[in-house]
N, C-alpha and C positions, 0 to 999 in steps of 0.2 A: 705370556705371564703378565700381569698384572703389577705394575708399580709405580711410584709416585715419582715427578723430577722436577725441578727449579729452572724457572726460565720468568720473562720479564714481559708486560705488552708491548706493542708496539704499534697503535691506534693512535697516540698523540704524546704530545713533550713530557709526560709525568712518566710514562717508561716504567708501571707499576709492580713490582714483583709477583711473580702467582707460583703455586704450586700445581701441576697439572699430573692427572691420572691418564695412564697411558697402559693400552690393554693390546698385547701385540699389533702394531704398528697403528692402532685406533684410538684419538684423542676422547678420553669417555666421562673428563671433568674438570672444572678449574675452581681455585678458590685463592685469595690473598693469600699471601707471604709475607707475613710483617715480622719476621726474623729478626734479618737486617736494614731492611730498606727505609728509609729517612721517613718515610708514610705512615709507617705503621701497616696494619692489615686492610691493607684499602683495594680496593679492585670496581670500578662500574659496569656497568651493564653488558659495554663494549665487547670486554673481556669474554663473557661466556659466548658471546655474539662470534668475536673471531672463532671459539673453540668448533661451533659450529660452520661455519665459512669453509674452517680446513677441510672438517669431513664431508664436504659435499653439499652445504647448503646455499641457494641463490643461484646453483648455476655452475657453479664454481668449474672452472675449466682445466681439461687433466690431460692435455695435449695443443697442440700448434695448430692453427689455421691459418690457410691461403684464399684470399677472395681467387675465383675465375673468371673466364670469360665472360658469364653471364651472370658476375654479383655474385653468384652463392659460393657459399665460404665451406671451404675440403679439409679436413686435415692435413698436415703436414709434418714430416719427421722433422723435428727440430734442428737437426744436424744439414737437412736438406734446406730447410729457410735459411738459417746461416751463410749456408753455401751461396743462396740465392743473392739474400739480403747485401751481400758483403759484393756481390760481384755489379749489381747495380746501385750501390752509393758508390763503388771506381769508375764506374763509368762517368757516372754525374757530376763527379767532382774532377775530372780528364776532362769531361766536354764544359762545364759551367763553372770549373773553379770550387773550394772547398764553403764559398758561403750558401753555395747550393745546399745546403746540408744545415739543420737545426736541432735542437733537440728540449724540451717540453717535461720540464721535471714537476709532478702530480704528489699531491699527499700522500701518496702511500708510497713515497721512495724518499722521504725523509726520514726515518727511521730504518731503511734500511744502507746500512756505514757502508761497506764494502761498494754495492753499488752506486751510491751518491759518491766516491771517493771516485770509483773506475770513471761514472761520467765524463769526468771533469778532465780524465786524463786523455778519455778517447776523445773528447772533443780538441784536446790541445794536438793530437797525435794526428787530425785528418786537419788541422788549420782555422775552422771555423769558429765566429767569436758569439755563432748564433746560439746562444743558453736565453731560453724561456721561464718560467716558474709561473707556480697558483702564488705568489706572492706581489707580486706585482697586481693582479687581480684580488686583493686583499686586505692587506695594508703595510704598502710601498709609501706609505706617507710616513710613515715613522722611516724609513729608508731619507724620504725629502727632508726630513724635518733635522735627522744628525747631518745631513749634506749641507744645508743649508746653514744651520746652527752651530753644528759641532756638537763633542761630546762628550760628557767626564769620563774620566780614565778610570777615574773610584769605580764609577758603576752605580748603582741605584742599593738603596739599603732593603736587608733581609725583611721578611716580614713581620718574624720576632723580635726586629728593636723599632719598626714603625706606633708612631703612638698618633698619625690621621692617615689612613687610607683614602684617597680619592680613585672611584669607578669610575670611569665616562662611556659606555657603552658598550660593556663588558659583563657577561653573566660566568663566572666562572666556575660558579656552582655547579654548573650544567656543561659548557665548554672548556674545562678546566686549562684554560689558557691564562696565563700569570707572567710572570719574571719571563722577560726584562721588560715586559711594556709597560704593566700593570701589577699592583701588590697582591698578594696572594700566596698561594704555593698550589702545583699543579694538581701532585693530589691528595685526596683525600680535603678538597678545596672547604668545604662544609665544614668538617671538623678545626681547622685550621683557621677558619673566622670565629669560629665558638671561643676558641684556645685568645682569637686578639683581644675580642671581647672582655672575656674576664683579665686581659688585662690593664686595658682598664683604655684599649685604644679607639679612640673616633673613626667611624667608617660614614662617607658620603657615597653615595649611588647617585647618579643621572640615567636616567634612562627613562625611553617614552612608557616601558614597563614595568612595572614593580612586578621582578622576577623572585627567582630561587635567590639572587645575590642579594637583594633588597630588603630580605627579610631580616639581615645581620644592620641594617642603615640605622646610624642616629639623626641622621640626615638626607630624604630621599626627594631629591628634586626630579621633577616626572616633566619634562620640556615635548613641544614639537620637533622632531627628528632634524637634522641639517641647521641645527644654531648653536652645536659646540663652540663654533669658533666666535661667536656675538657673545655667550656667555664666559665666556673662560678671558677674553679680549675685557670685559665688564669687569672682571675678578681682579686682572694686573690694575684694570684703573684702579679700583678701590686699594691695590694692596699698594699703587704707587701715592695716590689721594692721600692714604693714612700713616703714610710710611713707614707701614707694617710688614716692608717687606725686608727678606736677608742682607741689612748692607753690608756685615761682614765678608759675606759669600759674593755679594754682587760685586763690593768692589776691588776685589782680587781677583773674579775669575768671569765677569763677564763684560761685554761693550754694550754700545748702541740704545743704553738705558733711557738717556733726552731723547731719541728718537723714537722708542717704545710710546713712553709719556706723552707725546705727540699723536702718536697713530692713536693710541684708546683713548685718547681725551674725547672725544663726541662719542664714544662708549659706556657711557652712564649704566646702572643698574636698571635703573628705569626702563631705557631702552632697550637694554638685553630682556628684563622682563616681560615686556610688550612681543618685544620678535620671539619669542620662545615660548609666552605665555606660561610666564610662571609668575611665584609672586616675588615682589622684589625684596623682600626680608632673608625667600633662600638664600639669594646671591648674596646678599650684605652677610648673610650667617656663616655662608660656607669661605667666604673670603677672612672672616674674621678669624674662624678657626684654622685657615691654611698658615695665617699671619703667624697664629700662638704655636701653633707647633714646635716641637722642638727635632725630632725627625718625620718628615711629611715622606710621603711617598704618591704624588699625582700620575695618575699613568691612566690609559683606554684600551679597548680590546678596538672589535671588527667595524663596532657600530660607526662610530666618526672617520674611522679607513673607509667607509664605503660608501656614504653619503656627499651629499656635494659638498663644494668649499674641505674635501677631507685633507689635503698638503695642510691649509688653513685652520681647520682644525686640531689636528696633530701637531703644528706649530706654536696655536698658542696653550694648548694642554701644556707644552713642554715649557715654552714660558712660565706659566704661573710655577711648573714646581720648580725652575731655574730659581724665581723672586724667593721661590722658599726655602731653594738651599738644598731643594731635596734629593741630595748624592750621599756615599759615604766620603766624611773629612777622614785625613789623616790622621791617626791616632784611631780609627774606629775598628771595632771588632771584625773581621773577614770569614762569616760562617760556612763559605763555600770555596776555597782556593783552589777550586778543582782538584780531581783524581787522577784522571787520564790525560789531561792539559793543564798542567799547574800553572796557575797564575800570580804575580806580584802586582797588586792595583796598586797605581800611585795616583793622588790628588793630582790632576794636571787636567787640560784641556784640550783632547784632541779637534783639530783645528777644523772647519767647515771645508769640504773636498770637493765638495760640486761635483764627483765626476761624471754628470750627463753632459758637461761642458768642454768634454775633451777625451784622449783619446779614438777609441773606434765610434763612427755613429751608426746608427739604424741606415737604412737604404733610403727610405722614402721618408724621411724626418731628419729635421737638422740634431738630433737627441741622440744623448751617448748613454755606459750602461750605469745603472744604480745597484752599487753591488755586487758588479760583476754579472749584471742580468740586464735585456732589453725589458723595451715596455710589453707584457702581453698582450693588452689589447691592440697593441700595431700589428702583432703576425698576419692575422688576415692579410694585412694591406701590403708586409713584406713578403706576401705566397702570390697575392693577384697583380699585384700592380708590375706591369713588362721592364722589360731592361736589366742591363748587367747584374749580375750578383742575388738574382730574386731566388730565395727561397723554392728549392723543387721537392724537396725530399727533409719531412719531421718523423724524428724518434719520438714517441708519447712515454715517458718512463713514471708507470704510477700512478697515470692523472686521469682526466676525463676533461678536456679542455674546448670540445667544443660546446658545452655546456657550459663548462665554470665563464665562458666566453661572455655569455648573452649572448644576446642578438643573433638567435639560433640564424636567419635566414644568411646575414651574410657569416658566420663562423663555416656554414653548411657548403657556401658555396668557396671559402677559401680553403676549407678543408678537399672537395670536392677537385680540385685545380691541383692537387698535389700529384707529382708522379711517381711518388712513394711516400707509404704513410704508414711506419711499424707504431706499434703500439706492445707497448710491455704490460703484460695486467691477467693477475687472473679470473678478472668479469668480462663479458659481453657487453662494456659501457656502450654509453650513444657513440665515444671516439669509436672504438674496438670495430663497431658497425660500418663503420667508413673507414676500412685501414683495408692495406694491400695484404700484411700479413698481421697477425697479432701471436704475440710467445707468449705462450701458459708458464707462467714464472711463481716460482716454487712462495711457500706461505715461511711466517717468520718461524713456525716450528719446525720447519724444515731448513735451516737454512744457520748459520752461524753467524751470532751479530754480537755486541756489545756497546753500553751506554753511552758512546762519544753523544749523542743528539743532545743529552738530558745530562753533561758534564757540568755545567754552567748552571741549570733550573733546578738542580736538586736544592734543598734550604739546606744541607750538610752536604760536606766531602762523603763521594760514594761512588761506586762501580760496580758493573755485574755483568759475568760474559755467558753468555746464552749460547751453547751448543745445536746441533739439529736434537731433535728429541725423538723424531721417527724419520724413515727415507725418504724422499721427496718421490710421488708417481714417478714413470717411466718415461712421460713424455713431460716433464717438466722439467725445465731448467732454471738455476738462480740467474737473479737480474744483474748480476755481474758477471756471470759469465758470458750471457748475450754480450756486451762490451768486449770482452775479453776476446771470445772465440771469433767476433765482426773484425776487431783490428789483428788476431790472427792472420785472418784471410785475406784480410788487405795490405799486410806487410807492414804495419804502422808498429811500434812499438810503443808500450805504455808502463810509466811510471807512476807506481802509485805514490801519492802524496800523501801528510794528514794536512787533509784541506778543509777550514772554518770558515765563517763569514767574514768580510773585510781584510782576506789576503787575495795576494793574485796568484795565481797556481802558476802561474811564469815563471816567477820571482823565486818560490820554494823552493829550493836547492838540498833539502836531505828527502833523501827518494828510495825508494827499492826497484827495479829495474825488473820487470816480472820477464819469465819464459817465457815467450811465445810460441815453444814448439807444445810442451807438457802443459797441461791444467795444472794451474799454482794450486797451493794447498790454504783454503783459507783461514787457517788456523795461523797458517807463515805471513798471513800477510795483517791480519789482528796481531800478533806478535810483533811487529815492526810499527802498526798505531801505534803500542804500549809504549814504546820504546824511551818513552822520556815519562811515565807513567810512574804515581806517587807506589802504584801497587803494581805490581810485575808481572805478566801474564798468566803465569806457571802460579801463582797464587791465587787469580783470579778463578783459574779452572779446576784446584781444588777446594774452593767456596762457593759452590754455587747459589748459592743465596744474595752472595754480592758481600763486598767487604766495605765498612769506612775505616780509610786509615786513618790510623794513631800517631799522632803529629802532634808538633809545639801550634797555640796559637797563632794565627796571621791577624797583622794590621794591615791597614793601607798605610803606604809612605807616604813622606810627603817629598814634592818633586825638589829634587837639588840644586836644579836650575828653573827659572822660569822661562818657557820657551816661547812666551809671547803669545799665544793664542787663547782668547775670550771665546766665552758662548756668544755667538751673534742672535743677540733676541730682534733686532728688528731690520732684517737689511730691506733694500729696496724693494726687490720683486714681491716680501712679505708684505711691509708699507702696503704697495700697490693692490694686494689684494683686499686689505682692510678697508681702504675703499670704497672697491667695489662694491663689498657686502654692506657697509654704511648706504649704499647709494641704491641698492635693489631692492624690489616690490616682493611680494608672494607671486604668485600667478594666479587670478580670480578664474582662470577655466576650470580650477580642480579643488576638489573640497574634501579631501583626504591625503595621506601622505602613507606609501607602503613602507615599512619598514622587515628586514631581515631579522630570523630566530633562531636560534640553535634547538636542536634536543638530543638528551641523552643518549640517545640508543642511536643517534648515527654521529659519523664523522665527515662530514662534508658530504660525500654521495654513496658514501658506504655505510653498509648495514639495510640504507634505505627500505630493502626487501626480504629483509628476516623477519622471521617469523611473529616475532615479538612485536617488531616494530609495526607490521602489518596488523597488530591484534590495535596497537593503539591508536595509530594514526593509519585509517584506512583511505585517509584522502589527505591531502596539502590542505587542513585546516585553515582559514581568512578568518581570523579572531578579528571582532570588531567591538568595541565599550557599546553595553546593553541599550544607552541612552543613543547611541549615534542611530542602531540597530532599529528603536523606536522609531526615530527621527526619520529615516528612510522606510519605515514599515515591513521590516524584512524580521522575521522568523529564524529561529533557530533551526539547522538543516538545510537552510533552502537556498536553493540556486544562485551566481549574481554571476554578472557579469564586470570586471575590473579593467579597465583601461587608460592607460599614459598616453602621453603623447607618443609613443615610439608603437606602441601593437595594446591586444588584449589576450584574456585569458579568462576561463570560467575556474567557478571554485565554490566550496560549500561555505557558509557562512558560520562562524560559533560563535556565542558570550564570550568574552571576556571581563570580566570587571578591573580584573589590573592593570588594563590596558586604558592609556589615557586617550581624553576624545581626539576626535580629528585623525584617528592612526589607526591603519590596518596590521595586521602582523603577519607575517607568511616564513614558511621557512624553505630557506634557499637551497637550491638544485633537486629536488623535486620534480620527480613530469616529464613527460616526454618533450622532445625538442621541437615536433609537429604542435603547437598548441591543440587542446582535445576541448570540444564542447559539453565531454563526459568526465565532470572531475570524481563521479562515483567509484574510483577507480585508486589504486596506489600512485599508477603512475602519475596523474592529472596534475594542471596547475603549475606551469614553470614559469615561476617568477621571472626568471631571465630575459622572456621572450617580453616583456616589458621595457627591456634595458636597451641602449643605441650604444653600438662600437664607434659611429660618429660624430654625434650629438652628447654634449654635456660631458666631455672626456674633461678630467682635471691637467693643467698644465705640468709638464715635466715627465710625471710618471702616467699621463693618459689614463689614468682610472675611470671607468666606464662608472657609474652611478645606479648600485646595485639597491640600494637604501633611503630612506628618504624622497623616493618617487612619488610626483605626485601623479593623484590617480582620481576617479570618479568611477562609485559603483552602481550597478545598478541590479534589477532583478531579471535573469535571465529564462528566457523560454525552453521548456524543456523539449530536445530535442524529440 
């Protein structure tokens, strides 16, 4: 029978309402649900993309596989790999201790609550402190940068009372990535710059590209890739020169201001606009208006996360909206005080924590974790490198990490060296191809989840609990119960927590103690999330649409005590890198700079081979400015070869006009991991394999340098 039901996406942090058709047990359409949801009737491309995924598109996989003896990969009864699974991580962790054991959490397991909740518990439950993430391969500098710094307790202001938006490398039109880095709202991001506009708010864009976000700019500064941190360092001089900057806010809640003044004093505008090649009026423009603001909101998305100097960059982003004050003060309206996690902001300062400087470290590095996570890019070297405690055996939960790695050869060979290597997912990834076994794990219509992810991101208080809407296949199982049924079998017991970012799952002491003889009921264990929840579960489940509660207004308080703790806008190791950057050349070997793209229609490495997506982008596109294009005597269509100092890659060449000179653009995880001479193809063209896990790693969080590569291209011989 044919009928219509409420459920939510779950592609990225906007979490967008849909209403989907459902024709015995066949998903047959999606469309928005702007009912209730804080969006209105929004939905992307995404969306119908997933509707398709469940039924069967890309591949999609509807059972368990075993690699054998000789590589080729068997089916497996799910309940059989378990069996397996669980009896060779006791072994491993009997003979090499529980750090032999890791686990690898992928985008597509941040959205799902349950499982990202069990994680955390199986791993506290076998002893191992090894937790991975695509965020650290991302942007772990915003991680550096409140470690470093610190961080207001207010929180950063809604995008409804912002009256200057500052972008730094961030199209959110298109990656609908916003709150907390960057101002915005996740979805329906388009409408929602229309809506600042009229009223009457200043928006600045940086970026080497005048994208989909640029087009809302009163002010569109278009720089060479890798000088956020020259420009933004240029911006505090002028805001400190003119004394334009917040001293009410400065001098209550931050330190280290004469040593800021100090560091960007030989960071003139001038010079920022030479190293960036911009003109120097942007920068005096956009400092002037960061100055008049009266709430500012500076924030960047991936671009400055993943270029060089990115801790640097991300550090001084965060300065300049520090100079401007740009948090919510006490007394300011609180549009979102969560639903499911009620919050009270208070104006205070959480104090700079360092913690890579203590606690547990890495194996082969004197670094501890950011966030309760190692550095990604170190796995390789904590899987290959001999001695006590080395990494034998990763869980992949969601990801695709030997790609998001770079540096396919050595990811290839650290992956390669594993003595177990599950993979949770249900694609065929490049990981999946190199795993011992991989679990066909159930799709978000299958499965029971609700909005903790997107409690915080909504621009209003809101919730909405997403039942299964049809049965999950036969041989598929949810990503929480692989967790669940592996610490079965290994006798370990697990507690679930509700665990967020910046607590320790150690420490969390209100728990629910799950059965390990019976499969929990995941209804019972959503019902114990709620548990401190503005709306109550049993209401959530007869609304499906999602509910905002009906509440008194919230403010932020102001702190009753002062606890002593300043933003640290300039400590030393910052100082020292400033520097640095004062003191470095270009590199005359290369006369272009790659830069990373988003596009609608995928989410990091998904969707990549829908159908749609294949109709538009039939190859890894290498957009280059028409004039550069001239300049080289290269054609539209036609071959080149691109290479960095680490590897090359072939690729098709296209116009772009809004692409500034000196700058290719590619978009990231594309391709196979073998670089191909044939990029006429979906697969072709993986940026990656440009990228070194050794070379050019940023200090602290080891960020590989995905962005801002420079490169030299040329015209390639056809095979």
């Amino acid at each position: 029978m044919v009928h219509k039901a409420k459920t939510f996406c779950r592609n990225c942090g906007a979490l967008c309402s849909m209403e989907v058709t459902v024709d015995n047990g066949r998903l047959l359409d999606v469309v928005a649900d702007g009912s209730v949801s804080p969006y209105g009737p929004y939905m992307c491309i995404k969306g119908q993309s997933s509707i398709e995924f469940h039924n069967g598109a890309e591949d999609r996989l509807l059972h368990s596989l075993k690699r054998d003896g000789q590589g080729r990969f068997v089916p497996i009864d799910a309940a059989q790999a378990l069996d397996e699974i669980a009896a060779q991580l006791t072994a491993l962790i009997d003979k090499y201790g529980p750090r032999a054991v890791a686990l690898y959490h992928g985008t597509g397991a941040y959205r799902s609550v349950l499982g990202a909740q069990l994680e955390k518990s199986f791993l506290s439950a076998i002893g191992t402190p090894n937790l991975f993430s695509t965020m650290t391969i991302d942007q772990s500098a915003k991680w550096v940068t409140s470690g470093r710094m610190g961080f207001m307790a207010s929180g950063k202001p809604a995008f409804v009372d912002v009256d200057l938006a500052v972008l730094v490398g961030n199209n959110p039109v298109v990656s609908h990535q916003t709150y907390p880095f960057g101002p915005g709202e996740s979805g329906a991001p388009g409408r929602a710059f229309a809506a600042a506009k009229k009223r009457g708010t200043r928006i600045i864009v940086i970026d080497p590209r005048q994208h989909e976000t640029a087009r809302y700019a009163d002010l569109f500064i278009q720089p060479l890739p890798g000088h956020d941190a020259v420009i933004f360092a240029a911006i505090a001089h002028i805001l400190l020169r003119d004394g334009r900057y917040n001293k009410r806010f400065c001098d209550r809640f931050v330190t280290q201001l004469d040593a800021l003044r100090t560091a960007v004093a030989p960071f003139t505008p001038e010079l920022a606009a030479a190293r960036a090649d911009v003109p120097v009026a942007q920068i005096e423009l956009a400092a002037q208006w960061i100055g008049e603001a009266r709430c500012p909101f500076v924030g960047s998305g991936s671009g400055p996360s993943m270029s060089a100097h990115s801790n640097l960059n991300d550090h001084m982003i965060e300065v300049v909206n520090a100079l401007a004050g740009g948090y919510r003060k006490a007394g300011d309206r609180v549009r979102n005080p969560g639903t499911l996690n009620p919050r009270t902001p208070v104006e205070t300062v959480v104090a700079a924590g360092r913690s890579w400087e203590k606690g547990v470290k890495c194996r082969t590095v004197d670094i501890g974790k950011l966030f309760g996570e190692f550095p990604t890019a170190l796995l390789p070297q904590e899987i290959m490198t001999p001695g006590e405690d080395r990494i034998r055996a990763l869980i992949v939960f969601g990801g695709n990490p030997v790609m998001g790695l770079g540096d396919p050869e050595r990811a290839v060979a650290a992956f390669n060296d594993l003595d177990l290597l599950i993979v949770l997912d249900p694609r065929m990834n490049a990981t999946a191809k190199l795993a011992h076994y991989v679990i066909a794990t159930s799709q978000p219509f299958e499965r029971h989840d609700i909005t903790i992810a997107g409690d915080s991101l909504y621009p209003t208080a809101f919730a909405q609990y997403a039942p299964p809407l049809i049965e999950k296949p036969v041989g598929v199982i949810d990503d929480w119960e692989f967790f669940w049924a592996v610490a079965a079998r290994m006798n370990r017991p697990l507690l679930l927590k509700y665990w967020t970012y910046g607590l320790d799952f150690e420490h969390i002491r209100d728990c629910m103690a799950l059965d390990m003889q019976t499969r929990p009921d995941p209804e019972d264990m959503l019902r114990f999330l709620c548990r401190n929840s503005r709306v109550p579960f049993d209401e959530l489940v007869v609304n499906p649409s999602g509910v905002r509660p009906d509440m008194a207004e919230h403010f932020v308080l102001p702190a009753t005590v002062d606890n002593g703790a300043r933003l640290q806008l300039c400590p030393a190791d910052v100082a020292d890198e400033l520097g640095q950057v004062l003191a470095e050349h270009s590199d005359p070997r290369f006369r272009y700079l790659l830069t990373c793209r988003r596009i609608l229609e995928a989410m990091n490495s998904a969707y990549r081979d829908a159908e749609r997506t294949r109709r538009k982008y039939p190859v890894n596109w290498a957009y280059m400015n028409p004039t550069d294009m001239a300049a080289e005597a290269l054609n539209e269509g036609e071959r080149i070869a691109i290479d960095s100092e680490c590897g090359q890659i072939h690729a098709v060449v296209k116009a772009e006009a809004a692409l500034r000179r000196g700058v290719i653009s590619m978009t990231h995880l594309f391709g196979e991991l073998q670089a191909s001479r044939d990029p006429l193809q979906q697969a072709g063209s993986f940026t990656g394999a440009l990228t070194s896990l050794q070379q050019h790693l940023e200090p602290i969080n080891f960020m590989p340098r995905f962005s801002g590569v420079p490169i030299n291209v040329a015209t390639a011989n056809a095979d």
